[in-house]
C-alpha positions in Angstrom: 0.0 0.0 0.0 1.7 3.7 -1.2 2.9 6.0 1.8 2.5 3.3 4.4 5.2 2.9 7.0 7.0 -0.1 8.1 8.4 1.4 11.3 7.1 0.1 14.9 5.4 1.5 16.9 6.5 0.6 20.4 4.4 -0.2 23.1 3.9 1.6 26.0 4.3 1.0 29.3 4.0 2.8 32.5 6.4 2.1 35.6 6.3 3.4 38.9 8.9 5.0 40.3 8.7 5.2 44.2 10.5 5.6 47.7 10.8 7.7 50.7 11.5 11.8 50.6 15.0 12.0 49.1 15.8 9.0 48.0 16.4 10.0 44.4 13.6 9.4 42.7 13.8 12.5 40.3 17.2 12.4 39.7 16.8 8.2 38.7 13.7 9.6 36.3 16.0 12.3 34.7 19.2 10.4 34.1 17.2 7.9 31.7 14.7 10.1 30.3 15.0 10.8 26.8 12.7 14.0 26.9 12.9 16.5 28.7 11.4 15.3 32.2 8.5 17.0 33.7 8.8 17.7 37.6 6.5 19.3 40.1 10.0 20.3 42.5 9.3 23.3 45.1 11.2 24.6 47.2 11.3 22.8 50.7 10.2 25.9 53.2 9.8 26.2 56.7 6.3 25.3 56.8 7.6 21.5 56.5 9.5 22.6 59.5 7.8 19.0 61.9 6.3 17.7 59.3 8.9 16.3 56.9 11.7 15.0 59.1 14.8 15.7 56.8 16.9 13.6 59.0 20.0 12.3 56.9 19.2 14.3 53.9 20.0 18.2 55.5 21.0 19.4 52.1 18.0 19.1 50.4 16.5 22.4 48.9 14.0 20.6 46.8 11.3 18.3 47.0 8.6 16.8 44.8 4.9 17.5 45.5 2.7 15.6 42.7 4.8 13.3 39.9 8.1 13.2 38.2 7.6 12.0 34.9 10.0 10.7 31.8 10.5 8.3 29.1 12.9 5.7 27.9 12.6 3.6 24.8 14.2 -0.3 25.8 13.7 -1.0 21.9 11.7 -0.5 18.8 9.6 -2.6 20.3 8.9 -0.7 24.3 8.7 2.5 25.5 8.9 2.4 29.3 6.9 5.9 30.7 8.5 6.7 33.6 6.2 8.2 37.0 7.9 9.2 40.1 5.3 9.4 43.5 6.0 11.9 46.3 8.0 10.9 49.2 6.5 12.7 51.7 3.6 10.9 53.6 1.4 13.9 53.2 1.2 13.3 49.4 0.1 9.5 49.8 -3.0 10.1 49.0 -1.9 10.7 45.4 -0.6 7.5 45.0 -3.7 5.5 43.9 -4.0 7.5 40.8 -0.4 7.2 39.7 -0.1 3.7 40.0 -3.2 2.9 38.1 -2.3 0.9 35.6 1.4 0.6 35.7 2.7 -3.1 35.0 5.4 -2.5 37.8 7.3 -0.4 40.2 11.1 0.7 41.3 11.2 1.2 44.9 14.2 2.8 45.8 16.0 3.1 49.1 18.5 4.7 50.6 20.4 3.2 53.3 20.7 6.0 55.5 17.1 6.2 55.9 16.0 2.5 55.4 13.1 2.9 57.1 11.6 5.2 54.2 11.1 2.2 52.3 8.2 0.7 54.2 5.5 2.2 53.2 6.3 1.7 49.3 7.2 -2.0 49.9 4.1 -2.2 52.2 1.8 -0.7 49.6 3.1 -2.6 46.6 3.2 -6.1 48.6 -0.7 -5.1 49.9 -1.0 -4.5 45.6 0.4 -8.5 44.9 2.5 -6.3 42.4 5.5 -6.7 40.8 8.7 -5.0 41.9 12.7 -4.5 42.6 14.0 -2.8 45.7 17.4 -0.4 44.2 19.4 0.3 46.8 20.7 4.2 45.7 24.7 4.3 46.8 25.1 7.9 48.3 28.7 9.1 48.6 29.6 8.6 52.5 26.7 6.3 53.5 27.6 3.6 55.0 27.6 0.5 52.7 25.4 -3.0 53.5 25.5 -5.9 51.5 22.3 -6.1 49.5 21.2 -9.3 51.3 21.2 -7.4 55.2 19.2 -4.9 53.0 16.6 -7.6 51.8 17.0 -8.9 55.9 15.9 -5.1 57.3 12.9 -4.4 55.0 11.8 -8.4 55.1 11.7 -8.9 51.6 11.1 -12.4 50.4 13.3 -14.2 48.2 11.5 -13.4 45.1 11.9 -9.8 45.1 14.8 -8.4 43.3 17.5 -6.7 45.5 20.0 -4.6 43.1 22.4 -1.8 43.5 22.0 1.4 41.6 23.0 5.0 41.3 20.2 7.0 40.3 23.1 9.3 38.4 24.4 7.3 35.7 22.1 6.2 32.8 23.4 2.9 32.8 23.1 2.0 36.1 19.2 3.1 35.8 19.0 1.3 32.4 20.1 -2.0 34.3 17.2 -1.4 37.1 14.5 -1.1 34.6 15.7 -4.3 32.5 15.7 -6.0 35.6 12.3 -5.3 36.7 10.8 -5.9 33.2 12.1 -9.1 33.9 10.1 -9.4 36.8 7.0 -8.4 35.0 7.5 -10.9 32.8 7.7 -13.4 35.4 5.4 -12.0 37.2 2.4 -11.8 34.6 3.1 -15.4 33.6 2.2 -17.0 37.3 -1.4 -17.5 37.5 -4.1 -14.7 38.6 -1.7 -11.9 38.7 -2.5 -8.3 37.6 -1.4 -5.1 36.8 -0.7 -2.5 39.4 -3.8 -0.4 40.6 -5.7 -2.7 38.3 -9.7 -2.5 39.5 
């Protein structure tokens, strides 16, 4: 047929990126993206003065109040759309809608504030939803093994454990092939669904 295209269309997929305030969640998002990725940063004022406990992460300005959001093409044949959820507990609420109808989640942590993580891993276990825990290496935290990681947050054996650092492309590039393996797993095991699926 004249003037029609054999190029692919990829498919599109959207993955959650999530964690606790600070964690790096935008910066993971903006290494990747291959547009220019929307934030909702503001600046972090004094009315978060007892409210936000920036405990381990004093030079943060910045924080996110709605979504980060980006995209990375895998291959001709997927297009990964990237959504980054608030960190701060006050902004839970919005979580429902971003997840709706993601295939699967990065939950990132950072060591210095493992305890961040629980809600995400809480909410995405309550889900039966796929995801990877990526440990974010900070310069001058204190390293664990990823195991004693897996230990602290009580993450089963199934669950992917990987290193990262949210800064280099590659790194982040390894994280999302690694949980799109998951999905794939995932999805194949009997009466599984999407995340935020009705």
């Amino acid at each position: 047929m004249p003037g029609r295209s054999d190029k692919t269309v990829p498919l599109a997929v959207k993955i959650v990126v999530s964690g606790g305030l600070g964690v790096g969640k935008t910066t993971f998002i903006g290494a990747v993206s291959e547009i220019d990725p929307l934030d909702t940063e503001a600046p972090i004022t004094q009315v978060s003065v007892g409210v936000d406990s920036l405990e381990g992460v004093e030079s943060k300005t910045t924080t996110t109040v709605a979504l980060d959001f980006g995209r990375i093409t895998l291959d001709p044949a997927i297009s990964l759309y990237l959504f980054g959820t608030p960190g701060q507990d006050r902004f839970s609420f919005l979580w429902d809608d971003l997840v709706e109808g993601a295939l699967g989640t990065v939950v990132l942590a950072d060591t210095r504030r493992i305890e961040d993580c629980f809600p995400a891993v809480d909410y995405f276990e309550a889900q039966s939803a796929p995801f990877v825990l990526a440990v974010n290496r900070f310069d001058g935290a204190e390293h664990f093994e990823l195991e004693e990681v897996r230990a602290a947050l009580g993450l089963s054996a199934e669950v992917p454990v990987l290193e990262c650092d949210a800064r280099e492309r590659g790194s982040v590039r390894d994280v999302l092939g690694a949980l799109m393996d998951r999905v794939v797993g995932f999805r194949a095991a009997p009466g599984r669904r999407a995340v935020g699926a009705r």
